[in-house]
C-alpha positions in Angstrom: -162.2 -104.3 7.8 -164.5 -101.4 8.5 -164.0 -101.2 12.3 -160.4 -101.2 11.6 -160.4 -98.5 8.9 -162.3 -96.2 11.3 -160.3 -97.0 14.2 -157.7 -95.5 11.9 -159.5 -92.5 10.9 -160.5 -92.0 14.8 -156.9 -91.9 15.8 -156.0 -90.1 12.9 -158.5 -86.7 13.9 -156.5 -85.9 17.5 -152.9 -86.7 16.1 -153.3 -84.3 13.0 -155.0 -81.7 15.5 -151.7 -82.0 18.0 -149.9 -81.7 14.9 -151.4 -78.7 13.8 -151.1 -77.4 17.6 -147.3 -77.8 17.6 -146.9 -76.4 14.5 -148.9 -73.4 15.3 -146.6 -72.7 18.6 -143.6 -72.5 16.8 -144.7 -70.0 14.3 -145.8 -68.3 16.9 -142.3 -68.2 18.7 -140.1 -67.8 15.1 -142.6 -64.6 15.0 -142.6 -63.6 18.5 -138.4 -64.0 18.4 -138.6 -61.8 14.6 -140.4 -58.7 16.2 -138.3 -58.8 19.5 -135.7 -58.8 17.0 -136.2 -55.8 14.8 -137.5 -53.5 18.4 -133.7 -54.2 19.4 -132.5 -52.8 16.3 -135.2 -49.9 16.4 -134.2 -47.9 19.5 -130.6 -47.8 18.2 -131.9 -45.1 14.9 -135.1 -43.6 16.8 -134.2 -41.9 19.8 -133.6 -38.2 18.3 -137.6 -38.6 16.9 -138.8 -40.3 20.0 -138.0 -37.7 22.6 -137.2 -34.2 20.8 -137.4 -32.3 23.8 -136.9 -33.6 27.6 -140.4 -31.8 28.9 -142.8 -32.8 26.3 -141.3 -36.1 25.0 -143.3 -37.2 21.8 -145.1 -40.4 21.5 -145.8 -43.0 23.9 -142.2 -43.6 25.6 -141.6 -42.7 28.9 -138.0 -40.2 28.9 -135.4 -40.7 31.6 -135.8 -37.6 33.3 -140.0 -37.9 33.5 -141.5 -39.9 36.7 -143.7 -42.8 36.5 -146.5 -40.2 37.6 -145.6 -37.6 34.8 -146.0 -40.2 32.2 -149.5 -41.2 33.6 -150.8 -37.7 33.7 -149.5 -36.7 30.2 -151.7 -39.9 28.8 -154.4 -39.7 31.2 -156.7 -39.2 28.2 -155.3 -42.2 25.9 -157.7 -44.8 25.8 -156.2 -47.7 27.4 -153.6 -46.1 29.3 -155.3 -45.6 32.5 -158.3 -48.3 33.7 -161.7 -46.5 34.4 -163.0 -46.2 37.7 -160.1 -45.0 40.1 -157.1 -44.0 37.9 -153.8 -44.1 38.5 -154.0 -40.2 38.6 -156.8 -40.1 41.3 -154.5 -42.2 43.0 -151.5 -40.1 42.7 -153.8 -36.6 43.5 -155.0 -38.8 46.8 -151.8 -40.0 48.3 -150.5 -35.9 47.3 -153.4 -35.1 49.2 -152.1 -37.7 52.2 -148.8 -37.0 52.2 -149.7 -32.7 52.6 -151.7 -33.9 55.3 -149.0 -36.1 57.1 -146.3 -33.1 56.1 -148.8 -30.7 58.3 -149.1 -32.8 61.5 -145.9 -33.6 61.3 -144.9 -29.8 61.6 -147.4 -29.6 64.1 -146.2 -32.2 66.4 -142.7 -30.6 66.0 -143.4 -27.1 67.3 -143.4 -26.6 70.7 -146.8 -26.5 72.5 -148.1 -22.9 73.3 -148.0 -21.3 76.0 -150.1 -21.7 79.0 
């Protein structure tokens, strides 16, 4: 009667731990589904405190008339925004950089060669 009561107990451990693993994943979803929820409902009432003027929008939300690139430069100092190392705005000052560059030979090879 021993073995049998701690087979019992042995099978018991890993079905109460799936258990506890499937209940866990769908609180996580009825939460995950409950915010996604209420940020629908939130941009509906905020826009006129989220962007108060079209140049310097407020907070972390990227307007409709600023570029991809604005929005990076204007939260270049926020930690977590931009990785360190090469950031996104040395990248955008180097491929400025590249496309001046290509802009200038490109000029040059248009104009006619001088003179001989």
């Amino acid at each position: 009667m021993g073995v049998r009561m701690w087979a019992g107990w042995a099978l018991l451990i890993p079905v109460a731990a799936l258990v506890v693993v499937v209940l866990g994943a769908i609180g996580v979803l009825k939460l995950q589904k409950l915010s996604i929820g209420r940020s629908e409902r939130e941009p509906a009432a905020a826009p006129a405190a989220v962007a108060p003027t079209a140049a310097a929008p407020a907070g972390f939300h990227q307007s409709s008339q600023e570029s991809r690139e604005q929005f990076v430069r204007r939260h270049r100092q926020r930690p977590g925004v931009v990785a360190d190392g090469v950031t996104l705005v040395d990248l955008y000052d180097r491929i400025a950089a590249l496309e001046e560059r290509l802009a200038r030979a490109e000029r040059r090879s248009a104009s006619p060669p001088p003179p001989d």
